[in-house]
Backbone as ProteinMPNN parsed JSONL, in Angstrom:
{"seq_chain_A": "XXXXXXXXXXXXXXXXXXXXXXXXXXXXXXXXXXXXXXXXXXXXXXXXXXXXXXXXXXXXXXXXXXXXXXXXXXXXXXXXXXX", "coords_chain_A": {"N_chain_A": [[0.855, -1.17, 0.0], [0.062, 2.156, -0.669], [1.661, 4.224, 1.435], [2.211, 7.288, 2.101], [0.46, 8.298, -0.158], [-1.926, 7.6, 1.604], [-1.574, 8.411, 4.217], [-1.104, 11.097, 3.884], [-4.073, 11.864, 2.401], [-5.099, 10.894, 5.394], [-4.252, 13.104, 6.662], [-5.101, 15.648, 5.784], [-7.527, 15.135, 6.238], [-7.882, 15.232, 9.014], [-7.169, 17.89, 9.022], [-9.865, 19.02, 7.905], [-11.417, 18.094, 9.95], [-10.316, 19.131, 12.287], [-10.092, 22.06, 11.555], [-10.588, 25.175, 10.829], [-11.708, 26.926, 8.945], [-11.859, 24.334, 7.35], [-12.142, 22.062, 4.713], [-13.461, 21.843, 1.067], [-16.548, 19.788, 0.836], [-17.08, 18.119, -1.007], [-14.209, 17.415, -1.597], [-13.458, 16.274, 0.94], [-15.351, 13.85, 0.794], [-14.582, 12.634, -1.563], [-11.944, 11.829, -0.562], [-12.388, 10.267, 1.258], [-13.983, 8.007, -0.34], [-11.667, 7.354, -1.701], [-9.471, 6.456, -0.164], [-11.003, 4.064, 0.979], [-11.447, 2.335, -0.998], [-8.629, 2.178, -1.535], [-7.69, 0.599, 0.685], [-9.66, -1.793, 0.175], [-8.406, -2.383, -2.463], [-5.987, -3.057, -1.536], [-6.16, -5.596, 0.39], [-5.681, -7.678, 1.617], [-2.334, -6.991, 2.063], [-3.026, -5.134, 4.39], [-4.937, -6.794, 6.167], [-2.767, -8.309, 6.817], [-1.024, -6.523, 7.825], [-2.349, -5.643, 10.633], [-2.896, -7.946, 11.675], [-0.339, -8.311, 12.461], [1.192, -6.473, 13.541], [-0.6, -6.172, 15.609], [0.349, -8.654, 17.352], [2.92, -7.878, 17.954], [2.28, -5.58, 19.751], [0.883, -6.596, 21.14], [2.582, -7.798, 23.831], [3.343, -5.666, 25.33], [1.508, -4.117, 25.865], [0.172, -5.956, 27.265], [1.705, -6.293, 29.486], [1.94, -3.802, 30.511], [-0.658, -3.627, 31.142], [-1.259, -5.461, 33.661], [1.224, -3.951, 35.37], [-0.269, -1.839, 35.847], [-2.49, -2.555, 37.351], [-1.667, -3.754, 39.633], [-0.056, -1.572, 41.065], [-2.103, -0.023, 41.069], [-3.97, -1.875, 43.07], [-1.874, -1.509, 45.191], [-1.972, 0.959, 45.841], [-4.787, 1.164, 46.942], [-4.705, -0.494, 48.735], [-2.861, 1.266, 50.169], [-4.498, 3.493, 50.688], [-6.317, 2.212, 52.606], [-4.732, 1.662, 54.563], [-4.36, 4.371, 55.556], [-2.394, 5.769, 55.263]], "CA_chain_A": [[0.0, 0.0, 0.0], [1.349, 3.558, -0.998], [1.9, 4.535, 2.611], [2.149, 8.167, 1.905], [-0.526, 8.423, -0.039], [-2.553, 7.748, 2.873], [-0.851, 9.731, 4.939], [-1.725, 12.717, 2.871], [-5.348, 11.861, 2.979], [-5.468, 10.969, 6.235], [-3.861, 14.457, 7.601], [-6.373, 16.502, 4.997], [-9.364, 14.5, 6.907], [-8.132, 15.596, 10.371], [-7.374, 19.548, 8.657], [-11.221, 18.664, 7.452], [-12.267, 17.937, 11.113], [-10.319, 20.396, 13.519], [-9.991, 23.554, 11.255], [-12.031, 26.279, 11.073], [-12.502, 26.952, 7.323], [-12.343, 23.312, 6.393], [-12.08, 21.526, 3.069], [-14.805, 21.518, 0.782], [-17.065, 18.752, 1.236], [-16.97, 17.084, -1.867], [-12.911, 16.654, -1.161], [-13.411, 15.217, 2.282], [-15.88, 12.636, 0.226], [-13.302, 11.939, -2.287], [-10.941, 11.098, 0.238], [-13.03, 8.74, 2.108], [-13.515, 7.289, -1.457], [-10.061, 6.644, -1.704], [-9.323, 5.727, 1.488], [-11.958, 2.938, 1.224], [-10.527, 1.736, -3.027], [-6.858, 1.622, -1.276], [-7.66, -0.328, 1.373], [-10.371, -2.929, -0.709], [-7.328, -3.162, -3.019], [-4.92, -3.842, -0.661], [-6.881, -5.62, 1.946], [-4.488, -8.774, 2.328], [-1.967, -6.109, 3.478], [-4.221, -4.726, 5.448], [-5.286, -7.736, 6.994], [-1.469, -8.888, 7.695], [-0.602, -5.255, 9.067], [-2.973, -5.448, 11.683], [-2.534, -8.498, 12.86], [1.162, -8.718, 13.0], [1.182, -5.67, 14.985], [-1.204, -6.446, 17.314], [0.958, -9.33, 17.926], [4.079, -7.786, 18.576], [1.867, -4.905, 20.223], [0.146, -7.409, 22.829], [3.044, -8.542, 25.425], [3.669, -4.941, 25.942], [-0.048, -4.142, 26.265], [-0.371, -7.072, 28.873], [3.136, -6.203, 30.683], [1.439, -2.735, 31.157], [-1.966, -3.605, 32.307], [-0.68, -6.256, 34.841], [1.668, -2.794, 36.116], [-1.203, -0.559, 36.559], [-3.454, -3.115, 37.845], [-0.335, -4.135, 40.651], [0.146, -0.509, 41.337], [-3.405, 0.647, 41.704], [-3.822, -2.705, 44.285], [-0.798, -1.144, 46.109], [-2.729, 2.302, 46.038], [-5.857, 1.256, 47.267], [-4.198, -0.637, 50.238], [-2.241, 2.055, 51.872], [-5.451, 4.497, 50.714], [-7.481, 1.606, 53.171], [-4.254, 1.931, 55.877], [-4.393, 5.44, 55.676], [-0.959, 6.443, 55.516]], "C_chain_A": [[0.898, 1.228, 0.0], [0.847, 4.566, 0.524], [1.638, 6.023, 2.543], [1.023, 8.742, 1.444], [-1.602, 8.546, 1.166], [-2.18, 8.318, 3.851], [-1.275, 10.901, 4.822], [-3.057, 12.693, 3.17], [-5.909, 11.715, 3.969], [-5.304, 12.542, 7.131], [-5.092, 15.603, 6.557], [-7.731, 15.908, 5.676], [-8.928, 15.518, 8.209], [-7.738, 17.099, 9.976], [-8.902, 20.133, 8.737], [-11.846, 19.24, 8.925], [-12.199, 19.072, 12.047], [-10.389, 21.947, 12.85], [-11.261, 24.011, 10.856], [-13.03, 26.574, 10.005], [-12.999, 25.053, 6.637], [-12.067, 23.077, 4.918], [-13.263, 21.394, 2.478], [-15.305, 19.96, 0.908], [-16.905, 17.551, 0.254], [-15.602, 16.686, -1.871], [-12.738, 15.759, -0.41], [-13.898, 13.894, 1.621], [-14.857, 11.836, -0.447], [-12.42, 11.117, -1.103], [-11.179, 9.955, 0.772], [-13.289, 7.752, 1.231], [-12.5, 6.172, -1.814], [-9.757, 5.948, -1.082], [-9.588, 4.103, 1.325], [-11.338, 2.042, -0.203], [-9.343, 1.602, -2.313], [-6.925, 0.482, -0.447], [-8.527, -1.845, 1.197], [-9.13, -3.39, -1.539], [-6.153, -3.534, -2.455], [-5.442, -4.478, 0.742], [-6.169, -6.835, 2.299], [-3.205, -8.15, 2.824], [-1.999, -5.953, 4.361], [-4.129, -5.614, 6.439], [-3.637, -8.448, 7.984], [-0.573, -7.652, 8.714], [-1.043, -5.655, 10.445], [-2.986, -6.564, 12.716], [-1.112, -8.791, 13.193], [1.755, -7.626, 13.422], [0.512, -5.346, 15.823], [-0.425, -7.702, 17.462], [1.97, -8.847, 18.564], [3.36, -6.795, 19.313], [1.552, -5.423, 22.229], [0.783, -7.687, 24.179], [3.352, -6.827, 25.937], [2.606, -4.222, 26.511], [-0.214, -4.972, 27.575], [0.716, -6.478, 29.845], [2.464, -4.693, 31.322], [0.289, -2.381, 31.879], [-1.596, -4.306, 33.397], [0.302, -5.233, 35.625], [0.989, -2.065, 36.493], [-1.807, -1.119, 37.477], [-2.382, -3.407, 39.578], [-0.416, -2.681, 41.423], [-0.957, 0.362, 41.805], [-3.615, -0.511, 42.945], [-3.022, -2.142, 45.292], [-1.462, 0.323, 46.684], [-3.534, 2.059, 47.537], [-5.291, 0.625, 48.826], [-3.541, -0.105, 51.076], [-3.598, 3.139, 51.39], [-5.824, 3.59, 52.171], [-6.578, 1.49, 54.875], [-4.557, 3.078, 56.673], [-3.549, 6.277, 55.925], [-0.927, 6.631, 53.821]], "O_chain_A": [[2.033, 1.357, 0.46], [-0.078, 5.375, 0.592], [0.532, 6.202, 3.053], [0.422, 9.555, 2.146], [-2.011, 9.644, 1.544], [-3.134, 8.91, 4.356], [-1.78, 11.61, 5.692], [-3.429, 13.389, 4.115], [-7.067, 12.123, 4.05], [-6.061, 12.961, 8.007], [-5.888, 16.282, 7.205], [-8.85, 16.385, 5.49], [-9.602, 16.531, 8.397], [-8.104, 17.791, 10.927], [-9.253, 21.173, 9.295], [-12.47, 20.282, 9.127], [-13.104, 19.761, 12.518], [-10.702, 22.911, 13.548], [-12.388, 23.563, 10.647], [-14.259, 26.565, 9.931], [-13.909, 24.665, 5.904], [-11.798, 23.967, 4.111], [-14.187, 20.896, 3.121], [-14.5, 19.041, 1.063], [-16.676, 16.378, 0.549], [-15.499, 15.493, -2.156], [-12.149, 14.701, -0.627], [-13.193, 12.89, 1.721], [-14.381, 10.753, -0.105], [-12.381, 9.896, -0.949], [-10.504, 8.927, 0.813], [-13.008, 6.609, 1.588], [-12.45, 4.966, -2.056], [-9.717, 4.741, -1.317], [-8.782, 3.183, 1.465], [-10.744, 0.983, -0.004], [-8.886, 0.494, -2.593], [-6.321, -0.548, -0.746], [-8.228, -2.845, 1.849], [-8.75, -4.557, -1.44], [-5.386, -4.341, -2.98], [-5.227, -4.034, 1.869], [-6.067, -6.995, 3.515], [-2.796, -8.57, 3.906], [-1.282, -6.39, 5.261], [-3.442, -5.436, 7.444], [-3.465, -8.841, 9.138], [0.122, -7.736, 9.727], [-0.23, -5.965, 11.316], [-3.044, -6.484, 13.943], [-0.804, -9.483, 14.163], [2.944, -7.739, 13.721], [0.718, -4.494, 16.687], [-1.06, -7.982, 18.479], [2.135, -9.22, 19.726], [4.001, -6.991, 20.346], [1.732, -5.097, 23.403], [0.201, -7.807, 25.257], [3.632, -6.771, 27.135], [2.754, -3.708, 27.619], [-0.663, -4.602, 28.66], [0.401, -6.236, 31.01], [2.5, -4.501, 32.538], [0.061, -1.508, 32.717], [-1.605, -3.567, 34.382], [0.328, -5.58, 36.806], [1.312, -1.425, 37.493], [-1.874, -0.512, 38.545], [-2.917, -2.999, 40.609], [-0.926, -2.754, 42.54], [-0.871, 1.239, 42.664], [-3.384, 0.022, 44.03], [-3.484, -2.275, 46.425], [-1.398, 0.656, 47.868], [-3.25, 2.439, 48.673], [-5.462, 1.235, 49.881], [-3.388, -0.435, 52.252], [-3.546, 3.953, 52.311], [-5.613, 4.325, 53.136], [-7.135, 1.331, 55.962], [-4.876, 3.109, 57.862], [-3.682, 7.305, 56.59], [0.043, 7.159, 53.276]]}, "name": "protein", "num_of_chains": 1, "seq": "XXXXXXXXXXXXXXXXXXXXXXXXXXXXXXXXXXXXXXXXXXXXXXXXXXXXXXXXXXXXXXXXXXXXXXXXXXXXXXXXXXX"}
């Protein structure tokens, strides 16, 4: 997939969304157009992007909820000492 491309259209969507004047409307459409044709034609890409970085994504995802979750436990028991 032409990486850039999308890139481009994705940062003209969020110009679209937060600015003031905006893009005309029928651009924003186009884009979402596009958007939607790049990613139908590259959707076995697609499909291997996403999951082979939510794989390598996941142990650091888990290593960090199992730290908060540890750390809020540790909270809540000196909140319940009261020190």
């Amino acid at each position: 997939m032409n990486l850039t491309v999308v890139i481009i259209a994705i940062i003209l969507w969020v110009f679209y969304k937060k600015g003031s004047n905006g893009l005309p409307t029928w651009l924003v459409k186009a884009l979402g157009v596009f958007l939607v044709v790049m990613l139908l034609r590259n959707l076995n890409e697609v499909y291997h992007f996403i999951f082979d970085e939510s794989d390598a994504w996941w142990p650091l995802v888990k290593e960090n909820a199992a730290r908060f979750n540890q750390q809020l436990r540790d909270l809540i028991r000196t909140m319940m000492k009261g020190g």
